[in-house]
N, C-alpha and C positions, 0 to 999 in steps of 0.2 A: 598666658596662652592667647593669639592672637584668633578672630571667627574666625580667620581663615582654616586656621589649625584646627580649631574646633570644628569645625564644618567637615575638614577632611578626614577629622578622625569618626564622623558620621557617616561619610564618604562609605568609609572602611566597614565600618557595624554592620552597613546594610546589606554590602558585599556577603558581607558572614551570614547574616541573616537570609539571603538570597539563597546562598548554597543549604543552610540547613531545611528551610524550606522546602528545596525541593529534597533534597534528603528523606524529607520524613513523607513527602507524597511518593516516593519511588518505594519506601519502608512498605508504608501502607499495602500502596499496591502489591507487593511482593507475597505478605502475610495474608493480605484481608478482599482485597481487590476489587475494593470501592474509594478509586480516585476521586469521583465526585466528592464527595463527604471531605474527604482529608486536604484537598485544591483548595474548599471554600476557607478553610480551616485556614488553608497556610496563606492563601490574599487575607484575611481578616490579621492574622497577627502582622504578615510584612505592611498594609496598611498603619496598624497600630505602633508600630516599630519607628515608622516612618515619620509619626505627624510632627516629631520634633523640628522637623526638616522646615517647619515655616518661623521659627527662630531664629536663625541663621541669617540675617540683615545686614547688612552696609551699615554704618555708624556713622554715614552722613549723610545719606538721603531716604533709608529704609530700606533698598531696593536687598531681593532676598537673592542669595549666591547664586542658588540653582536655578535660577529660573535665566531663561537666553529670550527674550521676548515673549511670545505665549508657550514658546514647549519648557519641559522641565527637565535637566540632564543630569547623571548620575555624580557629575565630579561640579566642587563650588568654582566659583572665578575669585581668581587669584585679585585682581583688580576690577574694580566697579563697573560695569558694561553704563550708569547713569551717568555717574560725575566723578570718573575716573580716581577715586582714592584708592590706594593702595590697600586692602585687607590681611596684608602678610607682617603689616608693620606693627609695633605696639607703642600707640599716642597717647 
């Protein structure tokens, strides 16, 4: 499995992890009716969920998929925004 692959299959997890997240703040809300509490809750695990996401490197300069200059985007680059290698290929 190439990063690229793997990156996007992180891609994906966080999507999931996104929708349940809010799932369980809209849950809360509905039962209990203190967002605050269950918000903090759900940034701390999508946080935690996430930090894999600085793994996810180029294998020839370092540079990390998701990052586009200084913002950070939810889908990796397919090819290297440094020194153009390809990430989809397996060397």
């Amino acid at each position: 499995m190439t990063v690229f692959q793997r990156a996007q299959r992180h891609a994906w997890f966080m999507a999931g992890a996104l929708v349940l997240a809010i799932l369980f703040v809209v849950v809360v809300e509905r039962f209990f009716g203190h967002t605050s509490i269950a918000f903090g809750i759900a940034i701390i695990g999508l946080v935690a969920a996430n930090a894999r996401m600085l793994s996810f490197n180029c294998t020839a300069c370092g540079k990390n998929l998701f990052f586009r200059g200084i913002f950070v985007v939810p889908w990796p680059n397919r090819v290297c925004g440094k020194c153009g290698t390809d990430l989809d290929t397996n060397d």
